[in-house]
Each structure stands twice: as structure tokens, then as C-alpha cells.
N, C-alpha and C positions, 0 to 999 in steps of 0.2 A: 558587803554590798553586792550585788547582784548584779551582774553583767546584763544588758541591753541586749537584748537578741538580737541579731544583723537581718533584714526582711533577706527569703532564700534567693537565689536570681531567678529570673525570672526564667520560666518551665517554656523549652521549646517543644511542642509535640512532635513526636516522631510521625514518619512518614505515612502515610494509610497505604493497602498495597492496590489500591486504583492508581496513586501515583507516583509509588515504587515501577508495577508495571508498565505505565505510560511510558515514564522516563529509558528503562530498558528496554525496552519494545524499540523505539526509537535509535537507541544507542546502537541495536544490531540492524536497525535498517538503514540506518547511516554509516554501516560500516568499521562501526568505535571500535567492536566487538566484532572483529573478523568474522570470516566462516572458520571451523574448524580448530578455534580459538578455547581453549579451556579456565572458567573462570570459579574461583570459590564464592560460596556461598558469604563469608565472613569479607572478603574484597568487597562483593559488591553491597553488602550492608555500609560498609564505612566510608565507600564513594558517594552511595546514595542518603544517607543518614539517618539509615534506618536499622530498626531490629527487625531480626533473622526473622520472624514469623510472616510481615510479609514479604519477606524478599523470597520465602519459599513458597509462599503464595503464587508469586509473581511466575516464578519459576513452572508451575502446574499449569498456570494458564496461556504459557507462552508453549509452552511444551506441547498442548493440546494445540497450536497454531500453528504447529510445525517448524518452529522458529530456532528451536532449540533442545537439547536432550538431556534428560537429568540424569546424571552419572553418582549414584550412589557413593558416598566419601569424599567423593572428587568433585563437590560442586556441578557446573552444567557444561554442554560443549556443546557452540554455537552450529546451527545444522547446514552445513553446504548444502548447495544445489550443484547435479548432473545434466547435462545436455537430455537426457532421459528424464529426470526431473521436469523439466522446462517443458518438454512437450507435455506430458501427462497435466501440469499446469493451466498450458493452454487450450491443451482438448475440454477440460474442464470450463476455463471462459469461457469459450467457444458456445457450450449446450446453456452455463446459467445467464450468462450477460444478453444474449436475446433475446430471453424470458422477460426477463425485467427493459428492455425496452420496449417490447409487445404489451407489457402491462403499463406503461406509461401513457405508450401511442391510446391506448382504447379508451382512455380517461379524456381523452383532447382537452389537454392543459393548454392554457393559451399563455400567451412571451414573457405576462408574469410572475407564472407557476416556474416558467422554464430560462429563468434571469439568470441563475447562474451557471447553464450551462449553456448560454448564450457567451456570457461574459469569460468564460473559458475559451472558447473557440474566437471572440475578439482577443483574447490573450497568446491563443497560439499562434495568430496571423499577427501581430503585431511582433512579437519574438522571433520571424523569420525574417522580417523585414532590414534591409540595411546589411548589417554585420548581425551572423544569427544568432541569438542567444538563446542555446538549447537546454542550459539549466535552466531558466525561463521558460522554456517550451515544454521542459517534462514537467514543472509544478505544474502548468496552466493545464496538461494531459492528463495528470494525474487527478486533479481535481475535477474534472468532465466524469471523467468512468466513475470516483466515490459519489461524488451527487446524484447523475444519475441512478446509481445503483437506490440513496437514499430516495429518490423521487418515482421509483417504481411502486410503490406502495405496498411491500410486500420485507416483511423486518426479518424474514426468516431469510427470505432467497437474498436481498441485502446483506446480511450478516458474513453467509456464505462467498458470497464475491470477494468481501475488504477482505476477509481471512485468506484467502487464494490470490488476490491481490498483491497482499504484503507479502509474501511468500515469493514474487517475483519481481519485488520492488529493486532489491540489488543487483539483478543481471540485467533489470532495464535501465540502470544506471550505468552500469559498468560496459555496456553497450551503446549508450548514446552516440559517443562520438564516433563510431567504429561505423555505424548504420548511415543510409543515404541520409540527406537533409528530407525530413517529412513534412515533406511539403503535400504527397499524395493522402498522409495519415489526416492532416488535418482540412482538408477538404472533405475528409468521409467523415468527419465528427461534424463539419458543418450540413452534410447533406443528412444524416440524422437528425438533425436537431429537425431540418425544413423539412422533412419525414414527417416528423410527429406533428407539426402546427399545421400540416397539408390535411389528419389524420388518417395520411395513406399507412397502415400500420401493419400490412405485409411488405409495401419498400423500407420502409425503416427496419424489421427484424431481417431484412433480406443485407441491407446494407451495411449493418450492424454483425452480422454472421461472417459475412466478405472483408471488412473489417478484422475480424479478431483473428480471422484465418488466415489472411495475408501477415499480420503483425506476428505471429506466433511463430510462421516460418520464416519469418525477415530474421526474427531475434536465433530463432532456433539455429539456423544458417551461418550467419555469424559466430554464433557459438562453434560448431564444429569446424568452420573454415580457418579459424583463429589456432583449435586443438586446444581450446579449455574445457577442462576438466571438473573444475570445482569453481563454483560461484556463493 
């Protein structure tokens, strides 16, 4: 008599490498995955539970983000940042991020084009309030400059920002509590925002420039005053 066949279990599909990527991307912007941290290709498959194709996926397009280096044999090693880094960084915001608030201001979006970057800068003023809560304060930051960046109308120069963005997302962490309480940073996100609905939209990319130029030496500053080296 013939054995009953057992149904096989049930098929998990492996990971796609949009959220192979996703997931690492994140792991080195949180830190999981240090700077300067060397990890194989075959580790992070079985962390993430995926096969190798796109975990090397993942790897080319993170590499192209400057996030990390792919070390032939040896898996990848996660890419520090230099006090020299950090400025070239922010010379960089500097010239695209008032681009894209100049193209937002000329569109004169009104409060409800412009809700969530309103609801950010209520986010940063309520995070200082009290006892400050500056992890609070840098999401609430952080997600001001990617919306805005998104509500510029422009996918290219957008694109460009988040990738130079996240490139500086760990030394603006590892810097938070070391910097004044910004209280002045987010007064100029609110005074942009009332820029753009005024559609005075030379003071908004004026404020916005003053802005990223102030922040880039506050951060840059700290960096070398400290004598860190690698972020």
C-alpha cells in the first residue's frame, strides 16, 4: 500500500532585495552595524533571511549611497565619516536644500499642501518643552527636511537630498546631546515654513541657506572640538 504523501509546509518566500535593502540601510543608520564594522555577505543573508542575490543587491545600492564599501571576499565594511566628510556633506545641503525650498515657495502651497511640515515643527516645539526630549526632537527634524525635500516637486533633486541626508544621519545623532538645546534651529524651520505661505520666496531660500549654514558648523564644530575622527 502506498504511503499518503504529507502536504510540503508551507513555502516562506524569501526576502526581495527592496526589503533586504530597506532593513540594512536602517541597521547601519541606527548604528547596528558600526562604522568601520566588516560584515559577510553569508551573515547578513541569515540575519535577514534571505539568499545571497539580493543581499548583494542590497550591497550595490547601498554602496552607490555611500553607506558602505564592498570589499571583494570579505563581504562589505560599513563606511565612516571624517570631520572633512561632514563638511563636504554639508556644503552639499547647503547648494540643494534651498533649491527645493525655492521650488516649493513659487508653487504657494497653502497649510494643507504644507500639514506635515507644519506638524513637525509643532513636534519640535513641543519636544523642547518641559524636560527636553531631543530623540523627539531629531525625529520631529528629521522628518521636516525629508518632506519638505519630498514637497519640492522635483524627484531628482529630492532623491539627491535623502541620499546626502542619510549619509549624515549618524554624526547628527551621535551629536545631539553634545550640541546647544535648539531651540534657535527650530524657530528657523518655523520661520520657513511662514516664508513659504507669506510666498515671500527669496526670505524663505535666504532663511533656509542661513539655516543649513549655521547647522553644518554647529555640527562640524563639535566634531572637531570633541577630536573625533570617525563617525
Amino acid at each position: 500500500m502506498n504511503a499518503i504523501p504529507t502536504p510540503d509546509a508551507p513555502h516562506q518566500p524569501r526576502r526581495s532585495t527592496d526589503a533586504v535593502y530597506a532593513q540594512l540601510k536602517q541597521h547601519i543608520l541606527d548604528n547596528r552595524y558600526p562604522p568601520g564594522a566588516q560584515i559577510l555577505e553569508s551573515e547578513i543573508a541569515a540575519e535577514l533571511d534571505a539568499s545571497r542575490t539580493p543581499v548583494r543587491e542590497a550591497f550595490v545600492r547601498l554602496q552607490q549611497e555611500g553607506l558602505l564599501e564592498i570589499v571583494p571576499r570579505h563581504g562589505v565594511r560599513i563606511s565612516a565619516l571624517s570631520p572633512s566628510d561632514m563638511r563636504e556633506i554639508y556644503e552639499v545641503l547647503m547648494s540643494l536644500e534651498p533649491t527645493a525650498v525655492e521650488l516649493l515657495a513659487r508653487r504657494r502651497p497653502d497649510k494643507a499642501e504644507l500639514a506635515k511640515l507644519i506638524a513637525s515643527c509643532d513636534a519640535m516645539e513641543a519636544a523642547l518643552q518641559g524636560t527636553p526630549d531631543l530623540q523627539a526632537w531629531a525625529a520631529a527634524d528629521e522628518a521636516f527636511h525629508l518632506n519638505l525635500a519630498r514637497l519640492c516637486g522635483n524627484k531628482r533633486l529630492a532623491a539627491m537630498i535623502m541620499q546626502v541626508w542619510d549619509q549624515a544621519h549618524r554624526a547628527r545623532m551621535f551629536t545631539l546631546s553634545l550640541r546647544p538645546l535648539p531651540v534657535q534651529s527650530t524657530a528657523e524651520h518655523r520661520a520657513v515654513v511662514e516664508a513659504i505661505l507669506a510666498g515671500d520666496v527669496e526670505r524663505a531660500r535666504e532663511i533656509y541657506h542661513e539655516h543649513r549654514k549655521r547647522g553644518g558648523l554647529e555640527l562640524t564644530t563639535i566634531i572637531e572640538r570633541h577630536g573625533i575622527q570617525r563617525l
